[in-house]
C-alpha positions, 0 to 999 in steps of 0.5 A: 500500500502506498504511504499516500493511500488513506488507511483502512483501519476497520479492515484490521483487527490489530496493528504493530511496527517491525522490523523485517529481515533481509529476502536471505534471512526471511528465506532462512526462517521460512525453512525452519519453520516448517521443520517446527511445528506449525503456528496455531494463529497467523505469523509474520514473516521474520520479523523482529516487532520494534512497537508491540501488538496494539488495538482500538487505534483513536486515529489510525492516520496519527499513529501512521504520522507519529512512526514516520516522524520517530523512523526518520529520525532513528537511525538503522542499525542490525539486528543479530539474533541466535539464543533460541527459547521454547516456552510454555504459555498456558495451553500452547508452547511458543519459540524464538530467537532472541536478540542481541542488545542493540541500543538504537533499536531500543531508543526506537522502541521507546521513541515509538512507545511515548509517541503513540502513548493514549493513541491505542492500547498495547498488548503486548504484556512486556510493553506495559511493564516497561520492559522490551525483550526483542526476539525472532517469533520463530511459531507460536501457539502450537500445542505442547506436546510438540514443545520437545519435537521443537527444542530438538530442531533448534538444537540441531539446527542451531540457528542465528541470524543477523540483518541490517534493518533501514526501514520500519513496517506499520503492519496489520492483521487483517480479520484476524486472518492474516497479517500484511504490510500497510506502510513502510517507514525509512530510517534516518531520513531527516539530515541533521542541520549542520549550523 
């Protein structure tokens, strides 16, 4: 969708910002997953999320406006993630990959997070609490007794990834049936003044 097309946000029934991997990075985590046991609920395609799951957006053309302005002036930086975790979450199992600490990332996550503040409401739990912990969603909601199955294919295929994000995607999920990409955001698009 063109970044001048008005959004349609009734068409979605959540939003995020994330960063993207590389077309090679992407390829990679398409192969692992279907090694994993399959998602439970719609998946993005690698992505590390830079502003949490939000819903009832009171104007969803603001919130657009806002993640340009806090993306034009962060700058890119590369994300390298590899420690992978399998986790229990009520009645489904959930894995990823988490990322490195990586300073302008987080400055943008906490930019992203005050700008769209009484915008919309999060729920993203760590989001809430102050707390950013990015990561690689490699599948989730897939049923526990699969959780074994999935820890031995990431010990065997050991895998880390590492890819240099210049742009932010304002993505929603359309119906609840699948995510897509609304609008892209360059990163560091505002030159600073030299006087």
């Amino acid at each position: 969708m063109s970044n001048d097309a008005r959004i349609n946000a009734a068409a979605f029934d959540r939003f995020a910002a994330v960063a993207f991997g590389t077309p090679d990075v992407l390829a990679a985590i398409e192969s692992l997953r279907r090694a994993l046991p399959p998602s439970g609920r719609p998946i993005l395609p690698g992505h590390v999320t830079v502003k949490g799951t939000f819903v009832d957006p009171l104007d969803l053309e603001e919130i657009a406006r806002r993640i340009a302005a806090c993306c034009a002036v962060s700058e890119p930086f590369t994300v390298t993630a590899g420690h992978w975790q399998v986790r229990v979450d009520g009645d489904w199992s959930n894995c990823w990959l988490e990322a490195d600490d990586c300073p302008p990332m987080t400055r943008l996550h906490e930019a992203l997070v005050s700008a769209l503040s009484g915008l919309c409401t999060t729920t993203y739990v760590g989001e809430a609490e102050g707390t950013f912990v990015p990561h690689l969603t490699l599948a989730q909601q897939f049923p526990l007794a699969s959780a074994d199955a999935a820890r031995d294919i990431l010990t065997a295929a050991s895998p880390q990834f590492t890819f240099r994000v210049s742009a932010i995607a304002l993505v929603g999920r359309r119906g609840g049936t699948a995510w897509e990409t609304i609008r892209s955001y360059p990163l560091g698009t505002t030159v600073a003044s030299l006087d």
